[in-house]
C-alpha positions as CSV (number, residue, x, y, z in Angstrom):
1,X,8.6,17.6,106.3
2,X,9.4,14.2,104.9
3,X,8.4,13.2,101.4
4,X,8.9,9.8,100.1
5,X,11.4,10.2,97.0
6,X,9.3,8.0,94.5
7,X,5.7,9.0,95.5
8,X,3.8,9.4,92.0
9,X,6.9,8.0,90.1
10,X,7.8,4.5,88.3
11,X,10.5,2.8,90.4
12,X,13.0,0.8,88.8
13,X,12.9,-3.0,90.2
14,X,15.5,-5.9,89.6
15,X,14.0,-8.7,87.8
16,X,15.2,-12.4,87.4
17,X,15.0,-13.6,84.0
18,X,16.0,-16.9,83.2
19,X,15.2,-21.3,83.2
20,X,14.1,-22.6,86.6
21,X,16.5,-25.3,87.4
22,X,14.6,-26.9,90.5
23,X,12.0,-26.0,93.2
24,X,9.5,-27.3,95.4
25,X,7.8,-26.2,98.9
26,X,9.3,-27.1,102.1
27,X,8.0,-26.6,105.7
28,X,10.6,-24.7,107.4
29,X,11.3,-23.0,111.4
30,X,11.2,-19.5,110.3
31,X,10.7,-16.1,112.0
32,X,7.0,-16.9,112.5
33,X,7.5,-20.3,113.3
34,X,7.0,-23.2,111.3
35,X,5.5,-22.2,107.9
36,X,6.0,-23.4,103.9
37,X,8.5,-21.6,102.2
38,X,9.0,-21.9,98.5
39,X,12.4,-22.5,97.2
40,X,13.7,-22.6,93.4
41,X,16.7,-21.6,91.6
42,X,16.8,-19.8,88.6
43,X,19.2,-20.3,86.1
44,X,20.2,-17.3,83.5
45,X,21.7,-17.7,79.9
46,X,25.3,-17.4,81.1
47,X,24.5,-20.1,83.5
48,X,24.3,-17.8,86.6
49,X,22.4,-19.6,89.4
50,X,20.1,-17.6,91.5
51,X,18.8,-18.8,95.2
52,X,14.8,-17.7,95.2
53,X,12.6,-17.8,98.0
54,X,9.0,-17.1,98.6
55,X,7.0,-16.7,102.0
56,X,3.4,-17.0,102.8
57,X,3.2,-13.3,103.0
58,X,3.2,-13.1,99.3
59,X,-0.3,-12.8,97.4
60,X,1.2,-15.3,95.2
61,X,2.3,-18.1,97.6
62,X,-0.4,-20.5,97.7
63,X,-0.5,-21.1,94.3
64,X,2.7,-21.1,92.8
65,X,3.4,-23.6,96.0
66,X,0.5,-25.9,93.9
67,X,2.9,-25.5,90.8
68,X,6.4,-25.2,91.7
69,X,7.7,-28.6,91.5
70,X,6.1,-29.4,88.3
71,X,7.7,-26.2,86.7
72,X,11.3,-27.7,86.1
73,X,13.1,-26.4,82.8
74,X,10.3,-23.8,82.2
75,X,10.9,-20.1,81.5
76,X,11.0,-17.7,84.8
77,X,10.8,-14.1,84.8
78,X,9.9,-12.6,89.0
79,X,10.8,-9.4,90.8
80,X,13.1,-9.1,93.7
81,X,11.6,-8.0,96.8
82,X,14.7,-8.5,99.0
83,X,17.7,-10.8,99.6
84,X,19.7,-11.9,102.2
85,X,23.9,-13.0,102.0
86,X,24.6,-16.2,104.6
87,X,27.5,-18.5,104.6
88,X,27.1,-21.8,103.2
89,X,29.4,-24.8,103.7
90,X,29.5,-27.2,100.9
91,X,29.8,-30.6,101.0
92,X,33.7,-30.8,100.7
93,X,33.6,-28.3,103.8
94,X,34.5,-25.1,101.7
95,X,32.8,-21.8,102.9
96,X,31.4,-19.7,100.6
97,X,28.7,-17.1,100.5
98,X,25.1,-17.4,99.1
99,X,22.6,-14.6,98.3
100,X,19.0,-15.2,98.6
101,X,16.8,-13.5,96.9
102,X,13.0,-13.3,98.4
103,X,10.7,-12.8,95.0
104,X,7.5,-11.6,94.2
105,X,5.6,-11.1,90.8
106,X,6.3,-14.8,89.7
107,X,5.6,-15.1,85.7
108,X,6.1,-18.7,84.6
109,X,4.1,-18.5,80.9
110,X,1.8,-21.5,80.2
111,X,1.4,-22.4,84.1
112,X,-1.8,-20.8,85.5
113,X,-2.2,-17.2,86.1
114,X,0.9,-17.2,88.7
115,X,1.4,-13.4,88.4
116,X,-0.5,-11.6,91.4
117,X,-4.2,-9.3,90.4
């Protein structure tokens, strides 16, 4: 019989830590149609950028859409809950590849309770 591997047990999780650079909430087509997906990136100490997203699905979504433009320069800390890798095409026509990281668990301290109950 199957058991699940972490059942009872602390699972490790990959955080983002860092300065949020930009962000704002944008109505996009997505897999359910149209629907307001949060975007920001995060920016760590070595200057690492980070492509988050955040969809309605999350508990969270609602209210840090309220916050998330006003929120520029501030502190970050969230968990990743998934990413995807796509090709982007910049505007000199160079093709790179950009991961996107779908977040959860948004802490931005001083800005409302935006962590989830």
């Amino acid at each position: 019989m199957y058991e699940p591997l972490m059942k009872g047990k602390n699972v490790m999780a990959v955080t983002i830590l860092g300065t949020i650079k930009n962000g704002g909430a944008y109505e996009v087509n997505g897999k359910k149609g149209k629907q307001i997906m949060i975007s920001f990136t995060v920016v760590d100490e070595l200057g690492n950028g980070y492509a988050c997203q955040m969809w309605p699905d999350d508990p969270q979504h609602a209210e840090l859409a309220e916050v998330i433009g006003l929120v520029r320069r501030r502190q970050v800390q969230c968990t990743v809950a998934g990413y995807s890798v796509r090709e982007r095409v910049d505007q000199n026509g160079n093709t790179r590849l950009q991961a996107n990281f779908v977040v959860t668990d948004v802490i931005i301290p001083g800005v409302k309770s935006t962590q989830a109950a």
